[in-house]
C-alpha positions in Angstrom: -21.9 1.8 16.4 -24.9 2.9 18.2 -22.7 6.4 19.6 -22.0 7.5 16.2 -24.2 6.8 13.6 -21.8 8.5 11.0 -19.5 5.7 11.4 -18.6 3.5 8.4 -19.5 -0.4 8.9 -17.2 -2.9 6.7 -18.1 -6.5 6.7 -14.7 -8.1 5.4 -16.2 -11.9 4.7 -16.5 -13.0 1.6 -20.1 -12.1 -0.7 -21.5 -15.4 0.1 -21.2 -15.1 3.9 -22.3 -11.5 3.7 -25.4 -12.3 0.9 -26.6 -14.9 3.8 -26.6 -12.7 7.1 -24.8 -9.5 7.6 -25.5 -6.0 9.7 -27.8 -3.9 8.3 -26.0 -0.7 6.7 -22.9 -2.8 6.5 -20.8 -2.1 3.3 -19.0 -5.8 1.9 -15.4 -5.3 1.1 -14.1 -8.5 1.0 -10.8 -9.0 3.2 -8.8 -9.6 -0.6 -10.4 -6.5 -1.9 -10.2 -4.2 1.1 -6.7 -2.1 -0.3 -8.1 -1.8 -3.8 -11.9 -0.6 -2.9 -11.6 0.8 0.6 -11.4 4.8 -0.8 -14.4 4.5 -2.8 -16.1 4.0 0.2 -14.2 6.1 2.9 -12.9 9.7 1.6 -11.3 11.1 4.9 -9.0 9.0 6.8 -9.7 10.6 9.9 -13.1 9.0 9.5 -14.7 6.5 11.8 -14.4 2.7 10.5 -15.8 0.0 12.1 -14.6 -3.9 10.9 -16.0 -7.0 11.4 -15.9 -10.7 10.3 -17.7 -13.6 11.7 -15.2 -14.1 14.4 -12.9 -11.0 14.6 -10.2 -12.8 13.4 -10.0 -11.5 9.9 -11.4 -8.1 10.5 -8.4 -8.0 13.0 -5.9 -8.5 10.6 -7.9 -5.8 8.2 -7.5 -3.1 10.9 -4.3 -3.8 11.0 -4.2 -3.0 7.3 -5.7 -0.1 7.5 -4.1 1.9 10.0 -1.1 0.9 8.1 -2.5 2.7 5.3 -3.1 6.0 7.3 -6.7 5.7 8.2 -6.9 7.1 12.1 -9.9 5.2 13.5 -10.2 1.8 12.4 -11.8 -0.2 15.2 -12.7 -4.0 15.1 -15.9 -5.7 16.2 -14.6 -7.6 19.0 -15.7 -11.7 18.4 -17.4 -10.4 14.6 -20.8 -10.9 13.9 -21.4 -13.9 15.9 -21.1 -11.5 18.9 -24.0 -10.1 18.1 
């Protein structure tokens, strides 16, 4: 996150979890709304996404998702935001 400041930052929880602590510039697309809002948010698919959840579990599952879906650079926040 801190190499390319283009990147886009997804926090996948839910609004409550995000509406009490989240990563500043983060974007919340819930993990049930992630395949119906994603392209209003990322355009190119060969942009940069970064995921992330409170633990990584979810966000893993997301990436998962997406790169099923064709984007090219979908990377997880290894252990979510309780890494930080």
């Amino acid at each position: 996150m801190r190499e390319n400041r283009d990147a886009v930052l997804i926090d996948v929880r839910t609004k409550e979890e995000y509406r009490d602590t989240h990563i500043e510039g983060a974007i919340n697309i819930p993990m049930q709304e992630i395949s119906q809002k994603i392209s209003r948010y990322v355009k190119n698919k060969n942009d940069i996404i970064i995921v992330y959840c409170q633990y990584g579990g979810r966000s893993k599952k997301v990436m998962g998702w997406l790169n099923k879906m064709g984007f090219q650079n979908v990377y997880n926040l290894a252990g979510g935001i309780e890494s930080i």
